[in-house]
N, C-alpha and C positions, 0 to 999 in steps of 0.2 A: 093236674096238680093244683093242691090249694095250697094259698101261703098267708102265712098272718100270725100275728100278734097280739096276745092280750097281758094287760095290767095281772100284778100276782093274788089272785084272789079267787077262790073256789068258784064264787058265784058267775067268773066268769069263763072258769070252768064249764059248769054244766049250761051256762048260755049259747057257747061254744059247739059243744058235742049236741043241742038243738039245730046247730046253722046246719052242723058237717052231716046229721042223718038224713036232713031236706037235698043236702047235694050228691050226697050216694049213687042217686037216677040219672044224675047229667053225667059219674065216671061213666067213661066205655071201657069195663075193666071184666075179663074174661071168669066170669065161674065167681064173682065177687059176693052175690047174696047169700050163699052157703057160709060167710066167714065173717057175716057184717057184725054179728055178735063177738066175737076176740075181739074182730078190729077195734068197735067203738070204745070196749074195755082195757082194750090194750092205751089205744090214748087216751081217756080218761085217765088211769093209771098214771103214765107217763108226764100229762101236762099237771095232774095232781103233787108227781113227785118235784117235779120244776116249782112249782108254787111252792111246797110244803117244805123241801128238802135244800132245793137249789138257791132259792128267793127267800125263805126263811118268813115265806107270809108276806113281805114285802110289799104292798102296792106300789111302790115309785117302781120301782122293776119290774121287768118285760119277760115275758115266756114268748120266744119266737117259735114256731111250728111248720111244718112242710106233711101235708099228708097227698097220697095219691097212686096210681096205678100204673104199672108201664107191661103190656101183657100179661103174664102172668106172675107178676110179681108186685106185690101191697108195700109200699114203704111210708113210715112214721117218724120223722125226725122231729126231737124238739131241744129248742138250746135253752136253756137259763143263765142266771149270772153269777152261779156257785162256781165252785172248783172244783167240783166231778166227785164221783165218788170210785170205790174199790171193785171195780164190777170184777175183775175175775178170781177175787174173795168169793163173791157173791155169785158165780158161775159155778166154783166149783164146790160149794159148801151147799149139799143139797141134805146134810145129817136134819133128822125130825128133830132135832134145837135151835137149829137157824130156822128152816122153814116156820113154826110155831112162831118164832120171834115177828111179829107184827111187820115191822119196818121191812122187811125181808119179803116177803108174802109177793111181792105185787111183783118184782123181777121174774120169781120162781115160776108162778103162774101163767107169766107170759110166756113162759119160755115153752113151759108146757101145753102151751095151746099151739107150739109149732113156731113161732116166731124167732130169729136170730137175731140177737141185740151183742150190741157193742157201745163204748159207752167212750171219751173222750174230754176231759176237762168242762163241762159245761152244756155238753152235747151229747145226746143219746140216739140212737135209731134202732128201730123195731123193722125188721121184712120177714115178711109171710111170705112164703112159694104156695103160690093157688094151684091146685093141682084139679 
C-alpha cells in the first residue's frame, strides 16, 4: 500500500502519478500489468476530481490517497475537503446527456473499465477485481 498526500494543485497531480508508475514494480500484486493503464487513469481522474471538484483548486488543502493491492484486488481511495458529491445520481444516469456532459465523463469511464466506486462525503474509492 501507498499513502500520502498532496497540496490541491494539478501539478501535483501529475508529479504524483510519475512517483506511483516508478512504484508499480515493487507492488507484489497478481495479474497487475494487464490493468496498469485504467489504474493510472483511474487515479488521475479521481485525485483530479479531489483537486478540481472537492478543493475547489485550493492549495491550502490536502488531497489524501491510499493506492495499492491485496491479491487480487487494486484499490484507490482518495479523500478531499469537499462535501462529496451525488454518486448514485451519477451511477445510475448513464443516458448520452449526462455521459456527454463533461463533468460526468470521468465516473462513467471508470466504471466502464471494470472498477466499483462508491463515494462518501469527501471520500471516494475505486476497486478493480484482477482477474
Amino acid at each position: 500500500m501507498i499513502q500520502s498526500g498532496i497540496c490541491s494543485s494539478f501539478k501535483e497531480v501529475d508529479r504524483t502519478l510519475e512517483r506511483i508508475k516508478e512504484s508499480f514494480t515493487d507492488m507484489q500484486c497478481e495479474r497487475l500489468n494487464t490493468k496498469v493503464t485504467f489504474i493510472l487513469f483511474t487515479f488521475r481522474e479521481l485525485l483530479n476530481n479531489g483537486v478540481e471538484h472537492g478543493n475547489l483548486q485550493d492549495d491550502r488543502k490536502r488531497v489524501v490517497y491510499q493506492i495499492g493491492c491485496t491479491g487480487k484486488v487494486f484499490q484507490i481511495d482518495v479523500w478531499d475537503e469537499g462535501s462529496g458529491f451525488d454518486l448514485p445520481k451519477q451511477l445510475m444516469d448513464d443516458s448520452i446527456d449526462r455521459v456527454l456532459n463533461m463533468s460526468s465523463m470521468g465516473i462513467f469511464l471508470i466504471r466502464k473499465m471494470g472498477f466499483h466506486v462508491s463515494a462518501n462525503a469527501g471520500h471516494v474509492m475505486a476497486v478493480l477485481e484482477l482477474d
